[in-house]
C-alpha positions as CSV (number, residue, x, y, z in Angstrom):
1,X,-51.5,73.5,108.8
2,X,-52.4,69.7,108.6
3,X,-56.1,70.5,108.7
4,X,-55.5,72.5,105.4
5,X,-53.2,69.1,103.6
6,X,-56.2,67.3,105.3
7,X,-59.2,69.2,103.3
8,X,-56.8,68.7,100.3
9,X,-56.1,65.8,100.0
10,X,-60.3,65.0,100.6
11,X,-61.1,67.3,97.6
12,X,-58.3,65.5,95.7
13,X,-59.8,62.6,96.5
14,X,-63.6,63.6,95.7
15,X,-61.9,65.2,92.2
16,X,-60.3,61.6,91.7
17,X,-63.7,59.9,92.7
18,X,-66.1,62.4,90.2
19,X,-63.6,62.2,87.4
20,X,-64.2,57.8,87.5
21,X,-67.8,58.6,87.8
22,X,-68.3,60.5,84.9
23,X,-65.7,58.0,82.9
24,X,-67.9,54.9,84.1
25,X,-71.1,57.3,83.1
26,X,-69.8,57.7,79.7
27,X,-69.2,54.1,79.1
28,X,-72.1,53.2,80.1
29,X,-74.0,55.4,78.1
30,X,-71.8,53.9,74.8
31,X,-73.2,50.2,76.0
32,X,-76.9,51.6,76.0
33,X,-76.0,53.3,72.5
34,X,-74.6,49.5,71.6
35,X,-77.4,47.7,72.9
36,X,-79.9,49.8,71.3
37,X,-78.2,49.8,68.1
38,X,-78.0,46.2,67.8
39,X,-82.1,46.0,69.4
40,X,-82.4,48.2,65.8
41,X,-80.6,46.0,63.8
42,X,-82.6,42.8,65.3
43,X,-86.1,44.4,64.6
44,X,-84.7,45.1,61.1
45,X,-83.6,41.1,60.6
46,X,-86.9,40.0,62.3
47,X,-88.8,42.3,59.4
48,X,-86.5,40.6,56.9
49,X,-87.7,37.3,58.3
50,X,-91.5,37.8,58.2
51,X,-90.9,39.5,54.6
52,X,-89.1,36.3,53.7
53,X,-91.5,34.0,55.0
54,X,-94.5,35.6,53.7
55,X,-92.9,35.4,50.2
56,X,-92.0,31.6,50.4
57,X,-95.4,31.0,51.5
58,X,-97.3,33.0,48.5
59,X,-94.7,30.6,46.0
60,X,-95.9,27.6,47.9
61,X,-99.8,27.9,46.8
């Protein structure tokens, strides 16, 4: 009988253990979705910039 609340409690525990992997998993994938998002967003200031910059020098000549 305590072999069988013994293998129970150890699936419990793996159960308990999966359920915080997958939570950590889908938080990390958010971050990545953040990160990458705001790469995006950076790429689209940086084209802003040269755009910019190009038109400031063409007024300068």
């Amino acid at each position: 009988m305590g072999i069988v609340r013994e293998i129970q409690a150890l699936k419990e525990k793996y159960a308990a253990k999966d359920r915080i992997m997958q939570a950590l998993l889908q938080v990390q994938q958010q971050k990545e979705a953040e990160i990458q998002a705001l790469k995006e967003k950076d790429g689209q200031r940086e084209e802003q910039i040269r755009h910019l910059t190009a038109m400031v020098m063409r007024l300068q000549k």
